[in-house]
C-alpha positions as CSV (number, residue, x, y, z in Angstrom):
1,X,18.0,3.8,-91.2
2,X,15.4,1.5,-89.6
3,X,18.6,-0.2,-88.0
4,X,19.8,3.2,-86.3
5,X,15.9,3.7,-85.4
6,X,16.2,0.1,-83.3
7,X,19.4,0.9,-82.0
8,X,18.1,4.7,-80.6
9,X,14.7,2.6,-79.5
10,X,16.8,-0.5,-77.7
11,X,18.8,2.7,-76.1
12,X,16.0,4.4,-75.0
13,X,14.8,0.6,-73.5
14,X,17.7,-0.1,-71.7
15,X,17.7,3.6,-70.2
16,X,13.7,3.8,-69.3
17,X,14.7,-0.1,-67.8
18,X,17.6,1.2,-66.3
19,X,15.7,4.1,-64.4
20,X,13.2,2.1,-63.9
21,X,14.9,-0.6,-62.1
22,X,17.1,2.3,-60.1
23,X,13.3,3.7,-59.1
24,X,12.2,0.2,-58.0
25,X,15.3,-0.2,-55.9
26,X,14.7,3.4,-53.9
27,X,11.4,2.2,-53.2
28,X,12.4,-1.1,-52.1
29,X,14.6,0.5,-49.3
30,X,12.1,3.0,-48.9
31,X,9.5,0.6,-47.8
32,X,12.7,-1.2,-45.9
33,X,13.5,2.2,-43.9
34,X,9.3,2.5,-43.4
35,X,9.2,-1.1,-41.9
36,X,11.8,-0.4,-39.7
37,X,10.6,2.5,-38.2
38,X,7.1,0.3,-37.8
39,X,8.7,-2.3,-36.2
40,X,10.6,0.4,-33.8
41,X,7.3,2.0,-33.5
42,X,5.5,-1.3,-33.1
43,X,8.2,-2.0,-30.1
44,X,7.9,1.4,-28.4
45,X,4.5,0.5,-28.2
46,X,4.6,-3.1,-26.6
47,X,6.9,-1.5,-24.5
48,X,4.4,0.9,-23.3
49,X,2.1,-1.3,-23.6
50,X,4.0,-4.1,-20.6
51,X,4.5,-0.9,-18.4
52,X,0.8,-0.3,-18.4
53,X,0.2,-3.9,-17.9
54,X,2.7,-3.5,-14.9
55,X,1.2,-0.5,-13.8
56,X,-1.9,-2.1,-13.4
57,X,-1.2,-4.8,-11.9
58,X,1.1,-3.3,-8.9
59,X,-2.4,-1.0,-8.8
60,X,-4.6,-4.0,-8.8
61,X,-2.2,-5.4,-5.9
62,X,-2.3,-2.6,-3.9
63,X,-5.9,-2.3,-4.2
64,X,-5.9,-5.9,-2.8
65,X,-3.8,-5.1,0.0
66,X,-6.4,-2.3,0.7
67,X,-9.2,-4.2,0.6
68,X,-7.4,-7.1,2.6
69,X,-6.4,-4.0,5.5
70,X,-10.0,-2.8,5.5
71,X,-11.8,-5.8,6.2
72,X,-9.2,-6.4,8.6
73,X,-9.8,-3.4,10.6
74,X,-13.5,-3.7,10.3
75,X,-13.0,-7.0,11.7
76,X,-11.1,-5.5,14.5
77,X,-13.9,-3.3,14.8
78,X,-16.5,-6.2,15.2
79,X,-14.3,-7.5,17.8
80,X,-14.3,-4.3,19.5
81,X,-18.3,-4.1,19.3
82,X,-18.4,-7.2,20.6
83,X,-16.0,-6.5,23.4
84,X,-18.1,-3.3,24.4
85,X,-21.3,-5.5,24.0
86,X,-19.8,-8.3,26.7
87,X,-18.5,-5.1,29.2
88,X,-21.9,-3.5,29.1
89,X,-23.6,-6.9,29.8
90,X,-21.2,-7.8,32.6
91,X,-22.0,-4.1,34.0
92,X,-25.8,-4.3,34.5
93,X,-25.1,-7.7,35.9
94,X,-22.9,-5.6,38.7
95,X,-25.3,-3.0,38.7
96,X,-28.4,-5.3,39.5
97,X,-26.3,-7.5,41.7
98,X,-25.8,-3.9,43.7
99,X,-29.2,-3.3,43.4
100,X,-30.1,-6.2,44.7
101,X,-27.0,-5.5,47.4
102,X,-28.4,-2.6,48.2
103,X,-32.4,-3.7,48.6
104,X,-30.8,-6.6,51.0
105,X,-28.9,-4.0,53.1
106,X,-31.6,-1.8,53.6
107,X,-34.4,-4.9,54.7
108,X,-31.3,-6.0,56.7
109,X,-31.0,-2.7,58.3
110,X,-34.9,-2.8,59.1
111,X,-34.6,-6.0,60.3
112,X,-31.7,-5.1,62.9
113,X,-33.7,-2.0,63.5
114,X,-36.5,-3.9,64.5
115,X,-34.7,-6.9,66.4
116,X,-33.0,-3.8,67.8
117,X,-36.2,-2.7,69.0
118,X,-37.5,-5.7,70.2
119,X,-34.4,-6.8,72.3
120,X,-34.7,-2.7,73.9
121,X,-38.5,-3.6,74.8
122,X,-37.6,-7.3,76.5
123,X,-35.2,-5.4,78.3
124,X,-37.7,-2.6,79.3
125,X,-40.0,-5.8,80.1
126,X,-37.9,-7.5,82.2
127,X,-36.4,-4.4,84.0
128,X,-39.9,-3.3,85.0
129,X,-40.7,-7.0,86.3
130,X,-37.6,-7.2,87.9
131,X,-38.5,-3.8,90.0
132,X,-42.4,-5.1,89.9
């Protein structure tokens, strides 16, 4: 009797070992299938990840360019200032030189005014002593 009881106990092992082990082996590729799908998961994400990395970089680059066109144009601008600056000086230089033109015409006209004057009076003198 003891005997059948070790048999029936060693049947009951080998089953409970056998379940056991069957249990442990789902698991195992359970855990397999759960990896995988981390490491697809994990991958997805890198992947993302890169194409954010690229995104901002091309940003980064164009905010470069940007930067690089806007202190270009303000430089332009400068220059332009700076044009505008040398016109404006070169203008009141022409308009005092006029000025100054036109101050020298007008003594110029008073002094042909007066010459004119004077040569009308010598001739006045010298008619009247040629008569006298």
């Amino acid at each position: 009797r003891r005997c059948a009881e070790l048999k029936a106990f060693s049947h009951e092992l080998v089953t409970l070992v056998g379940e056991l082990h069957g249990t442990s082996v789902r698991q195992a590729w359970e855990l397999e299938r759960q990896i995988g799908t981390a490491k697809k998961q994990q991958q997805v994400s890198m992947a993302k990840l890169d194409g954010l990395d690229r995104v901002i970089r091309e940003e980064q680059s164009g905010a470069r360019q940007l930067r690089a066109e806007l202190n270009r144009m303000r430089q332009k601008h400068m220059d332009r200032e700076c044009v505008v600056a040398s016109l404006r000086d070169k203008l009141s230089h022409i308009e005092g030189f006029y000025r100054a033109l036109g101050l020298e015409h007008d003594r110029v006209k008073k002094t042909a005014s007066a010459l004119h004057e004077e040569v009308q009076q010598r001739e006045a003198l010298d008619a009247r002593r040629r008569e006298g």
